[in-house]
Backbone as a printed PyTorch tensor [residue, N CA C, xyz], in Angstrom:
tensor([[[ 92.2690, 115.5230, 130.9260],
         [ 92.3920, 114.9040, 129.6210],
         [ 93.2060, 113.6200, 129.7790]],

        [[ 92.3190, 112.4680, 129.4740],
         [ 93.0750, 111.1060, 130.2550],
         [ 93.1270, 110.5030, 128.7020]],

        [[ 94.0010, 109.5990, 128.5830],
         [ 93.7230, 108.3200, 127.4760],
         [ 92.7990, 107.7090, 127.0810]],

        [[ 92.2040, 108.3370, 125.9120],
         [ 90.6130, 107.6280, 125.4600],
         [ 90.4780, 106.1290, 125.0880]],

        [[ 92.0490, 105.6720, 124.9220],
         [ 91.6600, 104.1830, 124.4810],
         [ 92.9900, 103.8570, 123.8180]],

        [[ 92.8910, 102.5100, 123.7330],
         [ 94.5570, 102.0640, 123.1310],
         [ 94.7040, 102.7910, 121.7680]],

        [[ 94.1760, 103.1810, 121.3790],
         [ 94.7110, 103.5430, 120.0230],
         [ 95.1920, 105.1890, 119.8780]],

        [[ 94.6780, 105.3900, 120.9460],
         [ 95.3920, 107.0790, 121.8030],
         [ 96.7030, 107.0530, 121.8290]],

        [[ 96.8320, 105.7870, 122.5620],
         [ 98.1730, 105.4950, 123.8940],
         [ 98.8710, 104.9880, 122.5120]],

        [[ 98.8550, 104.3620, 121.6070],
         [ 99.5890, 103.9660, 120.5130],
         [ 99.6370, 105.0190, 119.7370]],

        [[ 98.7730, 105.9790, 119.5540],
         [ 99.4700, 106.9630, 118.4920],
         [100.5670, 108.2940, 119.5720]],

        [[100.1720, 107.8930, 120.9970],
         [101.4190, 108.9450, 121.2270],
         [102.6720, 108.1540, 121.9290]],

        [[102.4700, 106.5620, 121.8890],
         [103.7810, 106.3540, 121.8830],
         [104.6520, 106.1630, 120.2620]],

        [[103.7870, 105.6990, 119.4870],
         [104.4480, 106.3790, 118.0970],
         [104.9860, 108.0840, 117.7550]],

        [[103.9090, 108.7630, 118.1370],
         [104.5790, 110.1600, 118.3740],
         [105.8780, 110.1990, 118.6340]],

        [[106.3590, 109.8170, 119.9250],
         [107.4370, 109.8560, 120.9050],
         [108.0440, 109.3410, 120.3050]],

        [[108.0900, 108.4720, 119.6900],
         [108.9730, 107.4800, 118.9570],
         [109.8170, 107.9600, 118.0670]],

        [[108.9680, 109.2110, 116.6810],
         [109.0560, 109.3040, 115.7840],
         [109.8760, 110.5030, 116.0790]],

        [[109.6170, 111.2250, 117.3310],
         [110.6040, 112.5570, 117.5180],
         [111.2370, 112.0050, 118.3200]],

        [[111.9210, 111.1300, 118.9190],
         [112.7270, 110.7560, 119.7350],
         [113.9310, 110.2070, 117.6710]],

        [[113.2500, 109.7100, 116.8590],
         [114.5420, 109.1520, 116.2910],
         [114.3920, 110.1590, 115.2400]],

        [[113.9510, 111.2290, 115.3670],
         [113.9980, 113.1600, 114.7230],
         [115.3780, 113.2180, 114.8550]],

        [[115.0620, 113.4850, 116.4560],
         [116.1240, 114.0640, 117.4440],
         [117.5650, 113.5150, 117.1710]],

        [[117.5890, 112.0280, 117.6260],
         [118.4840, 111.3830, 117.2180],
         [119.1560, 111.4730, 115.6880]],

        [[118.4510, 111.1560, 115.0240],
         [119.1290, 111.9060, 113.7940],
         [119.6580, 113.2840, 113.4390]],

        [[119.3260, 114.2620, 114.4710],
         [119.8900, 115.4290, 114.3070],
         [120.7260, 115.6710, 114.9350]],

        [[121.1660, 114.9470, 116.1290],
         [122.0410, 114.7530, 117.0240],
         [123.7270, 114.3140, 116.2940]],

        [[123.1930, 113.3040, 115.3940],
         [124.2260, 112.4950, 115.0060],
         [124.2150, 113.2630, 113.7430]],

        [[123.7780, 113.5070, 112.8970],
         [124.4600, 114.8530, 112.0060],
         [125.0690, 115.8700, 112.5820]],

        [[125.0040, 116.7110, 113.7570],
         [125.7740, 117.7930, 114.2880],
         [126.5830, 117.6210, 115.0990]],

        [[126.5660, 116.4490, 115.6520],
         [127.3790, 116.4640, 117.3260],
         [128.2170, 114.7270, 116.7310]],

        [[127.7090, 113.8250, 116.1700],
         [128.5920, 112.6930, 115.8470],
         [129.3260, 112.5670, 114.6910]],

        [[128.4620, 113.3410, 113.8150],
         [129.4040, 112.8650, 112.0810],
         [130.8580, 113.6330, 112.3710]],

        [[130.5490, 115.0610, 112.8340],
         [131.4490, 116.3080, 112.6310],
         [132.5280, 115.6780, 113.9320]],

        [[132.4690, 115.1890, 115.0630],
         [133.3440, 114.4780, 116.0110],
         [134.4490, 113.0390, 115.3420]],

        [[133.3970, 112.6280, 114.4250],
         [133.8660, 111.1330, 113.8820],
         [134.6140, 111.6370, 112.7810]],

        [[134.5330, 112.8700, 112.0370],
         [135.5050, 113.1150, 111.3010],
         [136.9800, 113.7650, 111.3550]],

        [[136.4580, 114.8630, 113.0310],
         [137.6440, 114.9900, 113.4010],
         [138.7470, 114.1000, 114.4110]],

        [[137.8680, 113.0250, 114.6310],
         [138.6180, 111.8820, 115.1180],
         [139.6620, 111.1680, 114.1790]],

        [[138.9500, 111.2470, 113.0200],
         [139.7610, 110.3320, 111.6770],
         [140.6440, 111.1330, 111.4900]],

        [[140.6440, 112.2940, 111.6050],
         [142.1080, 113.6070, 110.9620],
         [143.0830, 112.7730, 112.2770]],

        [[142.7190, 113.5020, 113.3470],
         [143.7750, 113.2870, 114.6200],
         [144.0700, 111.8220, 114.6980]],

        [[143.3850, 110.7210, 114.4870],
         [143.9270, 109.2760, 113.9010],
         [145.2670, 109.3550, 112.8170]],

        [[144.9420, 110.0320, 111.7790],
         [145.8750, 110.6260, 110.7220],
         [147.0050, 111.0120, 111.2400]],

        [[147.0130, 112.0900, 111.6920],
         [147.8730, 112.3810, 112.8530],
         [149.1680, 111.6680, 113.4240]],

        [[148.0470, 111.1030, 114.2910],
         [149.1530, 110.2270, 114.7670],
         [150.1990, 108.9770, 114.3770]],

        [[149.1420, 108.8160, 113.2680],
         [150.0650, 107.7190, 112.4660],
         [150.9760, 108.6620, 111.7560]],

        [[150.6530, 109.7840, 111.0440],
         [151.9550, 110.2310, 110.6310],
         [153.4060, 110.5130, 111.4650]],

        [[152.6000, 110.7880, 112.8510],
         [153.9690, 111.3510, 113.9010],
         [154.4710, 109.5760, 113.8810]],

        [[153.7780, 108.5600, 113.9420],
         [154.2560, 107.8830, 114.9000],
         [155.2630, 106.9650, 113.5800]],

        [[155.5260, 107.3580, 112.1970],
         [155.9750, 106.7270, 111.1170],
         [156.9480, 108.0290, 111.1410]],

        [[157.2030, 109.4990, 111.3220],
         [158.1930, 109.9450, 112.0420],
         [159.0480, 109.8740, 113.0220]],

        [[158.4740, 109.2140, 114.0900],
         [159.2940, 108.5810, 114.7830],
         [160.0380, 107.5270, 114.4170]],

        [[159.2560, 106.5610, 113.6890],
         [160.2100, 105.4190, 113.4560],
         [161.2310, 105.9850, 112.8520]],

        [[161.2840, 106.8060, 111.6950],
         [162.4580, 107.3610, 110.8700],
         [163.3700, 107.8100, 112.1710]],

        [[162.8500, 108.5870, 112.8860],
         [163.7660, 109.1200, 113.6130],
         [164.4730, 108.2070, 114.3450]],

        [[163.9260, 107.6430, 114.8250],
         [164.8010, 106.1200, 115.4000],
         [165.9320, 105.8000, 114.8080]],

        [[165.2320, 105.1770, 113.5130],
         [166.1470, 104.6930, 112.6250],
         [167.3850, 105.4680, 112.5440]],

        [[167.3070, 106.7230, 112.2780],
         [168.4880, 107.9080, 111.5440],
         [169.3270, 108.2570, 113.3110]],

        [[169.0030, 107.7270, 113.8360],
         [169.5900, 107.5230, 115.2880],
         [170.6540, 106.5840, 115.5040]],

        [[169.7320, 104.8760, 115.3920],
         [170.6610, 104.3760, 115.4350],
         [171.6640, 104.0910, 114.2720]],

        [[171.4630, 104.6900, 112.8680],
         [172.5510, 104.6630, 112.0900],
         [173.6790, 105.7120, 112.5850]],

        [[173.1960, 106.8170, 112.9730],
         [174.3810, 107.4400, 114.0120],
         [175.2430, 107.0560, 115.1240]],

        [[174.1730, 106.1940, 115.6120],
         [175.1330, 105.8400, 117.0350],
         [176.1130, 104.5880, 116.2200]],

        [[176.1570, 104.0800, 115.1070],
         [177.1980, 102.9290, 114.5130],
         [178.0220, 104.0720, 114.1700]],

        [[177.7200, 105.2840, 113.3190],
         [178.6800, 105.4590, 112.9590],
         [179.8250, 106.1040, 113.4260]],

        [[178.9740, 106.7460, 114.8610],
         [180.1600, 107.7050, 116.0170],
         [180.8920, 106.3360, 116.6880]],

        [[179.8680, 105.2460, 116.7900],
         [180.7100, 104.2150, 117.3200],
         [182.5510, 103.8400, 116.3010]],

        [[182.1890, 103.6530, 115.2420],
         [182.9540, 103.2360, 114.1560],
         [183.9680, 104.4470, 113.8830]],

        [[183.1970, 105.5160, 114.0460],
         [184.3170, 106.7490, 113.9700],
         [185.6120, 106.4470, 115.7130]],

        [[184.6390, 106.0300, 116.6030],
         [185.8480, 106.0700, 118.0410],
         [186.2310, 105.3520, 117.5730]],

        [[186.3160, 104.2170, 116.7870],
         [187.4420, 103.1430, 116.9280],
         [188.6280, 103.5030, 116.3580]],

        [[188.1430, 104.4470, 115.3960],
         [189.1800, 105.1140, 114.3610],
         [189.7820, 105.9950, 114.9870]],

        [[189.4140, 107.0350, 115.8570],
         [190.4090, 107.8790, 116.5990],
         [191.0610, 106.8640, 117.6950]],

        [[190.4290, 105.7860, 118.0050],
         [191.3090, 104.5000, 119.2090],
         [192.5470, 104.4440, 118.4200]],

        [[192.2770, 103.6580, 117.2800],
         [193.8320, 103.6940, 116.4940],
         [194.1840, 104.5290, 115.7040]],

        [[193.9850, 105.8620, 115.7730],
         [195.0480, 106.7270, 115.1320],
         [195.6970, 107.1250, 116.7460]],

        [[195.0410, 107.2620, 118.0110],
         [195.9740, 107.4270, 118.8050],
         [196.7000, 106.8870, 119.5860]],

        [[196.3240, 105.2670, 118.9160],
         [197.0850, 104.3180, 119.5900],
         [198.7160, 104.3800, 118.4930]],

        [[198.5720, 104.5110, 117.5960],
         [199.4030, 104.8850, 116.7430],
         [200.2290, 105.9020, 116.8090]],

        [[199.7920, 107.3100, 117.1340],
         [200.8280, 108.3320, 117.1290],
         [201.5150, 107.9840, 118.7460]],

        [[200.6050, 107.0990, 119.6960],
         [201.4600, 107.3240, 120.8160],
         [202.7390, 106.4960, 120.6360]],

        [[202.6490, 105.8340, 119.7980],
         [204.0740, 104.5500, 119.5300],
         [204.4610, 104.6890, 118.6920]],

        [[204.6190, 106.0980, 118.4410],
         [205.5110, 106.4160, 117.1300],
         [206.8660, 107.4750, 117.9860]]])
């Protein structure tokens, strides 16, 4: 059973065509939408950790001023009791 003529060979490369972008469309409903959405959560994600971090930073270095600012204060209360 050979190719009777171009209009054979054109209706089964249309065939192919038409289940090749079937396929593809079923592909990308089950295997891309459902990937691309859990990509966008874990995107989510990370921007939330990574706007936690900044806080955390932040609430860091307002600590390290204020243990700084606290030593200066035990510097002179014990520079004080020693010269008393």
């Amino acid at each position: 059973m050979g190719v009777q003529s171009w209009g054979d060979l054109a209706s089964i490369i249309g065939i192919i065509g038409g289940l090749s972008g079937f396929i593809g469309w079923i592909v990308k409903r089950l295997v891309i939408d459902p990937l691309t959405q859990t990509m966008d959560k874990l995107t989510d994600g990370f921007n939330g950790l990574n706007k936690t971090l900044e806080e955390i930073k932040s609430n860091s270095n307002e600590l390290d001023k204020r243990v700084d600012r606290l030593d200066i204060r035990i510097t002179k209360v014990e520079t004080k009791t020693e010269n008393v």
